[in-house]
C-alpha positions as CSV (number, residue, x, y, z in Angstrom):
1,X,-13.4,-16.7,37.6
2,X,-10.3,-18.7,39.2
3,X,-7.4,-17.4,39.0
4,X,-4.2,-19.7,38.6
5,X,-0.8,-19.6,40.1
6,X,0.5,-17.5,36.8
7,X,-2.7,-15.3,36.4
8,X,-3.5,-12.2,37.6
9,X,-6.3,-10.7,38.1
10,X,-8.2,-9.3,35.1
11,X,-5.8,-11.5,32.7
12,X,-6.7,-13.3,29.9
13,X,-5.2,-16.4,28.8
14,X,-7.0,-16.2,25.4
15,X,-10.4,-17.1,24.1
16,X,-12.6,-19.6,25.5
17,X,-12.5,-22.9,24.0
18,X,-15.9,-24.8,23.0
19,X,-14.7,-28.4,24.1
20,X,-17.6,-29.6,21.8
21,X,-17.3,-27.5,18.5
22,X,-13.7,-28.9,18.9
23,X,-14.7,-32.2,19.2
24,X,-16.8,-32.1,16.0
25,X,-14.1,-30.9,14.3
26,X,-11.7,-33.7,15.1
27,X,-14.4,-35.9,13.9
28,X,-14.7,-34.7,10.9
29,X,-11.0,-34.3,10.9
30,X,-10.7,-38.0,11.4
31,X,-12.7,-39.3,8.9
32,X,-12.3,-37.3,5.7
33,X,-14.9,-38.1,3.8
34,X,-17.5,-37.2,6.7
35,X,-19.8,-34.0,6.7
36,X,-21.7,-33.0,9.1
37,X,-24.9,-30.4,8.6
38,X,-24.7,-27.3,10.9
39,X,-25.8,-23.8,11.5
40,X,-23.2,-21.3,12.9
41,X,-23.8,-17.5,14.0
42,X,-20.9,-15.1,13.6
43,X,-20.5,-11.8,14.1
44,X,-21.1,-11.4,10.5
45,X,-24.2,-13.5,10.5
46,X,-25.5,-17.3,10.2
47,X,-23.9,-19.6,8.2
48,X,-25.2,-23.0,7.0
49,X,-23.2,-25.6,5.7
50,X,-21.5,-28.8,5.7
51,X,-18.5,-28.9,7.9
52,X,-15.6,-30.8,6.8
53,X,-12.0,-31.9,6.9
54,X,-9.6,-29.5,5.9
55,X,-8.6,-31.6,3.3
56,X,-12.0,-32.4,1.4
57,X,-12.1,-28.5,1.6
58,X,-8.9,-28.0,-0.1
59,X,-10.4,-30.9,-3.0
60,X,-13.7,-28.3,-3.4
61,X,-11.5,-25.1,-3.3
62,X,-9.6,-26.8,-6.2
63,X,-13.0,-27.9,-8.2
64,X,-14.4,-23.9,-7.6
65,X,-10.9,-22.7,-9.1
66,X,-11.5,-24.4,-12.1
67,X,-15.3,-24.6,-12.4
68,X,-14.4,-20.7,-12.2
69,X,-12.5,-20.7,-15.5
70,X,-10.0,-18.9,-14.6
71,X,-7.2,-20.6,-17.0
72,X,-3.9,-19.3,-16.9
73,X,-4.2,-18.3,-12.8
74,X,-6.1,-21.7,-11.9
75,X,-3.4,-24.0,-11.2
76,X,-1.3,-21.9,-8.2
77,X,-4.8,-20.4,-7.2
78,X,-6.3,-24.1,-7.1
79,X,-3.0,-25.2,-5.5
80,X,-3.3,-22.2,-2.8
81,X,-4.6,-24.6,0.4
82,X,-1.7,-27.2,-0.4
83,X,1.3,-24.7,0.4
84,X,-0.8,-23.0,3.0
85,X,-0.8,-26.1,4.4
86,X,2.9,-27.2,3.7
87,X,4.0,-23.7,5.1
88,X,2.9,-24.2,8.3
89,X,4.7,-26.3,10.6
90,X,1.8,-28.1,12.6
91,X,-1.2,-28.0,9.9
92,X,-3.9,-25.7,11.2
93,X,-3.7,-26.7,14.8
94,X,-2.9,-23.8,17.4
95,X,0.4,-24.0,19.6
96,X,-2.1,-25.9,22.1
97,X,-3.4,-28.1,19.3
98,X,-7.0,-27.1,19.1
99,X,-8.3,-26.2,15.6
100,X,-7.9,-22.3,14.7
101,X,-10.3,-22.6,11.5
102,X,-12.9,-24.5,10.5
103,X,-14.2,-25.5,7.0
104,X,-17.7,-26.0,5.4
105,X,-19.2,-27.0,1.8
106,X,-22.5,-26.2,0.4
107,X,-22.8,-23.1,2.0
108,X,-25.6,-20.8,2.8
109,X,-25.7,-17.1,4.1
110,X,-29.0,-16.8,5.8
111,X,-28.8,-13.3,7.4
112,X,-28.2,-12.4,3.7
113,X,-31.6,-10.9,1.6
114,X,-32.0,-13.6,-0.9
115,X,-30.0,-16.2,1.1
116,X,-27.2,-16.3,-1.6
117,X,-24.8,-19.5,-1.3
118,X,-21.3,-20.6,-2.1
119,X,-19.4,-23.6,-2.5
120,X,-16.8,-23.4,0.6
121,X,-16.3,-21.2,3.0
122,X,-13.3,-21.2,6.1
123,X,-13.8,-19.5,9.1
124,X,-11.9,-18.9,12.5
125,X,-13.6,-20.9,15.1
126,X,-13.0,-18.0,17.6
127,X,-15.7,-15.9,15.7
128,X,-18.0,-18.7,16.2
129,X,-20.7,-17.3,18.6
130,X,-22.7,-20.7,19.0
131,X,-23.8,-23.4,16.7
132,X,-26.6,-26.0,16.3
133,X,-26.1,-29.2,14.2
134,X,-28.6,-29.5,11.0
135,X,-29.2,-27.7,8.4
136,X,-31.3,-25.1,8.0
137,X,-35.1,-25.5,7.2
């Protein structure tokens, strides 16, 4: 490892950064209405989904709220991304502008017995261990 002019030996300057994870997300990002099939392994197991924008998962956390029945809490719980969102003062981006979480749809647990699934799921992209586009077979 190099060290730079502010970092001494045996420092970390944070975790490592997959430059292409992170450009899949700003695709995604880009283009709302894109998803993308991938497989990602955690430390809590593989996970296969759709990854999306963070505002198409927002629109399916709102349609589980309700498809959930739960009437008198459903409209702040379904509201709960928005003012997440609106609370923070540069979205979901890190100081340095790289994504912190990411967001998928149609989800499966495979290192679950039974494979159980759920609609969305959000995750940090620093517990990402690696990844591999398509979905499961």
């Amino acid at each position: 490892m190099t060290e730079g002019p502010s970092q001494a030996a045996g420092e970390s300057t944070g975790p490592d950064i997959d430059a292409h994870l992170e450009i899949l997300l700003r695709l995604v990002e880009a283009q709302p209405d894109a998803s993308m099939a991938i497989c990602l392994t955690t430390p809590g197991g593989i996970i296969g989904g759709h990854l999306v924008a963070a505002r198409t998962w927002a629109e399916r956390w709102e349609a589980a709220v309700r498809d959930a029945g739960v009437a008198r809490q459903a409209a702040p719980m379904a509201q709960l991304p928005q003012m997440v969102q609106a609370a923070q003062p540069h979205g979901e981006a890190s100081d340095r502008g790289l994504h912190r979480f990411l967001h998928l749809v149609d989800v499966t647990f495979m290192s679950v017995p039974g494979a159980p699934t759920a609609s969305v799921w959000r995750g940090r992209v620093g517990d990402v261990c690696g990844w591999s586009l398509g979905a499961p077979s």
